[in-house]
C-alpha positions, 0 to 999 in steps of 0.5 A, a space after each residue: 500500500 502506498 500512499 503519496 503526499 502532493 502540495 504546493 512549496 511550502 505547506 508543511 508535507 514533510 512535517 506531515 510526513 514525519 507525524 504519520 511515521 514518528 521517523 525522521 530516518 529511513 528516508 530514501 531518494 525515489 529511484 530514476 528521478 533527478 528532484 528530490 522524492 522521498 519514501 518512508 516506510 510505516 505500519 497503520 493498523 495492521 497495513 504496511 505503508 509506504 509514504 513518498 514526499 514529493 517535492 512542492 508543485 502548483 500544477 500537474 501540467 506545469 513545465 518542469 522537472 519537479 511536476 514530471 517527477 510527480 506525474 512519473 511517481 503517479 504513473 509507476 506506482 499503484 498510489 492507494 491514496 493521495 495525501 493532499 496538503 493544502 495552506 488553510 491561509 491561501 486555499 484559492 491558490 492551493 485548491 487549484 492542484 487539488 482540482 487537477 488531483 481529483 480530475 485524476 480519479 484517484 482516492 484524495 484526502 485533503 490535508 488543510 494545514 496550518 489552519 492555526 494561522 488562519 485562525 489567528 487571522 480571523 478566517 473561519 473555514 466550513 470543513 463540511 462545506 469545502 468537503 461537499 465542493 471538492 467531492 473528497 474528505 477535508 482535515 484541518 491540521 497543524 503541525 505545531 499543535 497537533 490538531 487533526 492528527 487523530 483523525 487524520 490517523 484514523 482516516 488512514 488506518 480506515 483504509 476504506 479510500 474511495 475514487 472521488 466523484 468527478 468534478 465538473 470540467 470543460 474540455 470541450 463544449 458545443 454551445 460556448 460563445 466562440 466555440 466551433 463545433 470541432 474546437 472549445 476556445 473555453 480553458 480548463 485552467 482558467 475555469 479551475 481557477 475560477 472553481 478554486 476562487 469560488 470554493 475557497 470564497 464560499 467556504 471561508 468567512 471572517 470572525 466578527 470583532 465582538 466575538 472575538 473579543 470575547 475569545 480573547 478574554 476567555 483565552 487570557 483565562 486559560 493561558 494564564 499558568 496558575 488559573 488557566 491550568 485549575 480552570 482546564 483541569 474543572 473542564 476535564 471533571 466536569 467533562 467526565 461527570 457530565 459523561 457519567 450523567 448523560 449515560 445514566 439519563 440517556 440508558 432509561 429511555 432507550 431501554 425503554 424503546 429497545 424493549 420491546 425488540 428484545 421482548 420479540 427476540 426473547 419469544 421467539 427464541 424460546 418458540 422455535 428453539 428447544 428447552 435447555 442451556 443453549 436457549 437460556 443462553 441466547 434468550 438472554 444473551 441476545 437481548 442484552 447484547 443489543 441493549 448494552 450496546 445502544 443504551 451504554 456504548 454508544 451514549 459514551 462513544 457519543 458524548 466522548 465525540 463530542 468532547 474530543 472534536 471541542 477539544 480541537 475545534 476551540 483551541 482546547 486541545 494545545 493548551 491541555 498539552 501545555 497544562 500537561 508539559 505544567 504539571 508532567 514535568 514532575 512525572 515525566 510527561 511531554 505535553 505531547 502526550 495530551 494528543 495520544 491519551 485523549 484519542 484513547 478515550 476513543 479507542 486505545 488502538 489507533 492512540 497508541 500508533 498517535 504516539 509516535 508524535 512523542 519525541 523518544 522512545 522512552 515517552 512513547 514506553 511510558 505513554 503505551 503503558 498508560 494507555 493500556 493499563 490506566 486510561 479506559 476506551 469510550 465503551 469501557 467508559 460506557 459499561 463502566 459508568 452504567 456498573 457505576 450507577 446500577 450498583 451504587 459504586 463510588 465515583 469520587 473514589 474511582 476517578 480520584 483512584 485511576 488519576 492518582 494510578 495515572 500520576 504514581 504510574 507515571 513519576 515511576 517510569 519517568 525514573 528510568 527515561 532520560 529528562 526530555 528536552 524543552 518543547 515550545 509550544 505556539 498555542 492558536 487563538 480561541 476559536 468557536 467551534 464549526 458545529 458542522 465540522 465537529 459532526 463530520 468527525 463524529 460521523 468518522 469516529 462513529 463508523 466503527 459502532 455497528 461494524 465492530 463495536 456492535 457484533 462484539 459485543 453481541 458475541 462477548 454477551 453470548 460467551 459471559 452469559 455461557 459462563 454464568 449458566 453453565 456455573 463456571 465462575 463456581 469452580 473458582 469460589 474457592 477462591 472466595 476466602 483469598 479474594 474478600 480477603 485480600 481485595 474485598 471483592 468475591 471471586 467472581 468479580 476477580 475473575 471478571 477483573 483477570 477477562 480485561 486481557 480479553 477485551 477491557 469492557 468483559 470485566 464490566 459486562 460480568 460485573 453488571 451480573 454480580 449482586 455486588 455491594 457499592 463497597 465491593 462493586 467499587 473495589 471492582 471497577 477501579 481494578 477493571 480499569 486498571 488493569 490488563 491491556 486489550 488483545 488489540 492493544 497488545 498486538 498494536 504495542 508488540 508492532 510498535 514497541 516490541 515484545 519485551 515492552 508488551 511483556 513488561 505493560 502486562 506485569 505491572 498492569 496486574 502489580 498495579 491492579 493487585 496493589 489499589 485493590 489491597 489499598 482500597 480494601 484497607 482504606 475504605 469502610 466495611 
C-alpha cells in the first residue's frame, strides 16, 4: 500500500510526513528521478505503508522537472491514496492542484494545514462545506499543535479510500460563445481557477470583532499558568461527570424503546428453539447484547465525540498539552502526550500508533503503558459508568483512584527515561467551534459502532452469559476466602477483573451480573480499569514497541491492579 503526499512549496508535507511515521530516518531518494522524492516506510493498523514526499508543485501540467517527477511517481506506482496538503491561509491558490488531483480519479484526502494561522487571522473555514465542493474528505491540521492528527490517523488506518466523484470540467463544449463545433476556445485552467476562487470564497468567512473579543478574554483565562491550568483541569471533571450523567439519563429511555425488540427476540427464541442451556443462553444473551450496546456504548462513544472534536475545534486541545508539559514535568510527561491519551478515550488502538508524535522512545514506553493499563476506551467508559450507577459504586473514589494510578504510574517510569528536552509550544487563538465540522468527525469516529463495536459485543454477551449458566465462575469460589480477603471483592468479580486481557469492557459486562455491594462493586471497577491491556492493544504495542515492552505493560498492569485493590480494601469502610 502506498500512499503519496502532493502540495504546493511550502505547506508543511514533510512535517506531515514525519507525524504519520514518528521517523525522521529511513528516508530514501525515489529511484530514476533527478528532484528530490522521498519514501518512508510505516505500519497503520495492521497495513504496511509506504509514504513518498514529493517535492512542492502548483500544477500537474506545469513545465518542469519537479511536476514530471510527480506525474512519473503517479504513473509507476499503484498510489492507494493521495495525501493532499493544502495552506488553510491561501486555499484559492492551493485548491487549484487539488482540482487537477481529483480530475485524476484517484482516492484524495485533503490535508488543510496550518489552519492555526488562519485562525489567528480571523478566517473561519466550513470543513463540511469545502468537503461537499471538492467531492473528497477535508482535515484541518497543524503541525505545531497537533490538531487533526487523530483523525487524520484514523482516516488512514480506515483504509476504506474511495475514487472521488468527478468534478465538473470543460474540455470541450458545443454551445460556448466562440466555440466551433470541432474546437472549445473555453480553458480548463482558467475555469479551475475560477472553481478554486469560488470554493475557497464560499467556504471561508471572517470572525466578527465582538466575538472575538470575547475569545480573547476567555483565552487570557486559560493561558494564564496558575488559573488557566485549575480552570482546564474543572473542564476535564466536569467533562467526565457530565459523561457519567448523560449515560445514566440517556440508558432509561432507550431501554425503554429497545424493549420491546428484545421482548420479540426473547419469544421467539424460546418458540422455535428447544428447552435447555443453549436457549437460556441466547434468550438472554441476545437481548442484552443489543441493549448494552445502544443504551451504554454508544451514549459514551457519543458524548466522548463530542468532547474530543471541542477539544480541537476551540483551541482546547494545545493548551491541555501545555497544562500537561505544567504539571508532567514532575512525572515525566511531554505535553505531547495530551494528543495520544485523549484519542484513547476513543479507542486505545489507533492512540497508541498517535504516539509516535512523542519525541523518544522512552515517552512513547511510558505513554503505551498508560494507555493500556490506566486510561479506559469510550465503551469501557460506557459499561463502566452504567456498573457505576446500577450498583451504587463510588465515583469520587474511582476517578480520584485511576488519576492518582495515572500520576504514581507515571513519576515511576519517568525514573528510568532520560529528562526530555524543552518543547515550545505556539498555542492558536480561541476559536468557536464549526458545529458542522465537529459532526463530520463524529460521523468518522462513529463508523466503527455497528461494524465492530456492535457484533462484539453481541458475541462477548453470548460467551459471559455461557459462563454464568453453565456455573463456571463456581469452580473458582474457592477462591472466595483469598479474594474478600485480600481485595474485598468475591471471586467472581476477580475473575471478571483477570477477562480485561480479553477485551477491557468483559470485566464490566460480568460485573453488571454480580449482586455486588457499592463497597465491593467499587473495589471492582477501579481494578477493571486498571488493569490488563486489550488483545488489540497488545498486538498494536508488540508492532510498535516490541515484545519485551508488551511483556513488561502486562506485569505491572496486574502489580498495579493487585496493589489499589489491597489499598482500597484497607482504606475504605466495611
Amino acid at each position: 500500500m502506498s500512499i503519496v503526499i502532493i502540495g504546493n512549496p511550502n505547506v508543511g508535507k514533510s512535517l506531515v510526513l514525519n507525524g504519520l511515521t514518528g521517523s525522521r530516518e529511513f528516508v530514501s531518494n525515489y529511484p530514476g528521478t533527478s528532484v528530490e522524492i522521498t519514501s518512508a516506510s510505516t505500519k497503520i493498523g495492521a497495513q504496511n505503508i509506504i509514504i513518498y514526499d514529493t517535492p512542492g508543485i502548483y500544477s500537474l501540467l506545469s513545465p518542469g522537472k519537479e511536476p514530471e517527477a510527480v506525474r512519473e511517481l503517479l504513473e509507476k506506482e499503484e498510489v492507494s491514496l493521495i495525501v493532499n496538503i493544502v495552506d488553510a491561509t491561501n486555499l484559492d491558490r492551493n485548491l487549484f492542484l487539488t482540482l487537477e488531483l481529483i480530475e485524476m480519479g484517484l482516492p484524495v484526502v485533503v490535508v488543510v494545514n496550518q489552519i492555526d494561522r488562519a485562525r489567528e487571522m480571523g478566517l473561519v473555514i466550513d470543513g463540511p462545506m469545502l468537503e461537499r465542493m471538492i467531492g473528497v474528505p477535508a482535515i484541518f491540521y497543524s503541525a505545531i499543535s497537533g490538531e487533526g492528527t487523530l483523525n487524520l490517523m484514523e482516516v488512514l488506518e480506515k483504509n476504506q479510500y474511495k475514487p472521488p466523484k468527478r468534478t465538473a470540467r470543460v474540455d470541450r463544449c458545443a454551445s460556448c460563445t466562440g466555440c466551433s463545433q470541432n474546437m472549445c476556445h473555453h480553458d480548463p485552467d482558467l475555469d479551475r481557477v475560477e472553481r478554486a476562487r469560488d470554493i475557497a470564497a464560499t467556504a471561508t468567512s471572517r470572525m466578527a470583532k465582538v466575538q472575538r473579543i470575547w475569545l480573547d478574554r476567555l483565552q487570557n483565562l486559560v493561558d494564564h499558568p496558575v488559573w488557566g491550568t485549575i480552570t482546564l483541569l474543572l473542564l476535564a471533571y466536569l467533562g467526565f461527570k457530565l459523561l457519567i450523567e448523560f449515560i445514566s439519563i440517556s440508558e432509561g429511555p432507550i431501554t425503554s424503546l429497545l424493549e420491546p425488540v428484545s421482548n420479540i427476540i426473547n419469544e421467539f427464541i424460546n418458540q422455535f428453539l428447544p428447552a435447555g442451556l443453549i436457549t437460556n443462553v441466547l434468550s438472554v444473551a441476545i437481548p442484552e447484547g443489543i441493549i448494552i450496546p445502544f443504551t451504554i456504548v454508544l451514549p459514551a462513544m457519543l458524548m466522548v465525540s463530542i468532547m474530543m472534536s471541542l477539544l480541537e475545534d476551540t483551541g482546547l486541545l494545545p493548551r491541555y498539552s501545555v497544562a500537561l508539559e505544567r504539571v508532567g514535568r514532575v512525572f515525566g510527561l511531554s505535553g505531547q502526550a495530551v494528543i495520544p491519551l485523549t484519542l484513547g478515550l476513543g479507542c486505545r488502538t489507533p492512540a497508541v500508533v498517535a504516539t509516535r508524535i512523542l519525541p523518544n522512545e522512552g515517552q512513547r514506553f511510558i505513554v503505551v503503558t498508560l494507555l493500556s493499563i490506566v486510561v479506559p476506551c469510550a465503551a469501557t467508559l460506557g459499561i463502566l459508568a452504567s456498573v457505576i450507577s446500577s450498583l451504587g459504586a463510588s465515583l469520587a473514589v474511582i476517578v480520584s483512584t485511576m488519576l492518582v494510578a495515572f500520576l504514581v504510574l507515571a513519576f515511576i517510569l519517568s525514573r528510568s527515561v532520560p529528562r526530555q528536552d524543552d518543547f515550545i509550544y505556539e498555542l492558536p487563538p480561541l476559536r468557536i467551534p464549526l458545529w458542522n465540522n465537529a459532526w463530520s468527525k463524529i460521523k468518522i469516529r462513529f463508523s466503527g459502532f455497528f461494524t465492530e463495536i456492535l457484533p462484539l459485543l453481541l458475541v462477548m454477551s453470548i460467551v459471559i452469559r455461557a459462563i454464568i449458566e453453565s456455573g463456571v465462575l463456581q469452580v473458582f469460589a474457592g477462591m472466595d476466602n483469598f479474594t474478600r480477603a485480600l481485595f474485598g471483592i468475591p471471586s467472581e468479580a476477580f475473575v471478571a477483573v483477570l477477562l480485561t486481557i480479553f477485551q477491557r469492557y468483559l470485566a464490566p459486562l460480568v460485573l453488571l451480573n454480580l449482586p455486588l455491594t457499592p463497597r465491593e462493586a467499587t473495589i471492582a471497577i477501579v481494578m477493571a480499569a486498571i488493569s490488563l491491556p486489550c488483545l488489540p492493544v497488545m498486538v498494536m504495542t508488540i508492532r510498535e514497541l516490541g515484545v519485551r515492552s508488551l511483556i513488561k505493560i502486562l506485569a505491572m498492569g496486574l502489580a498495579v491492579s493487585f496493589i489499589i485493590g489491597f489499598s482500597l480494601n484497607l482504606i475504605l469502610p466495611l
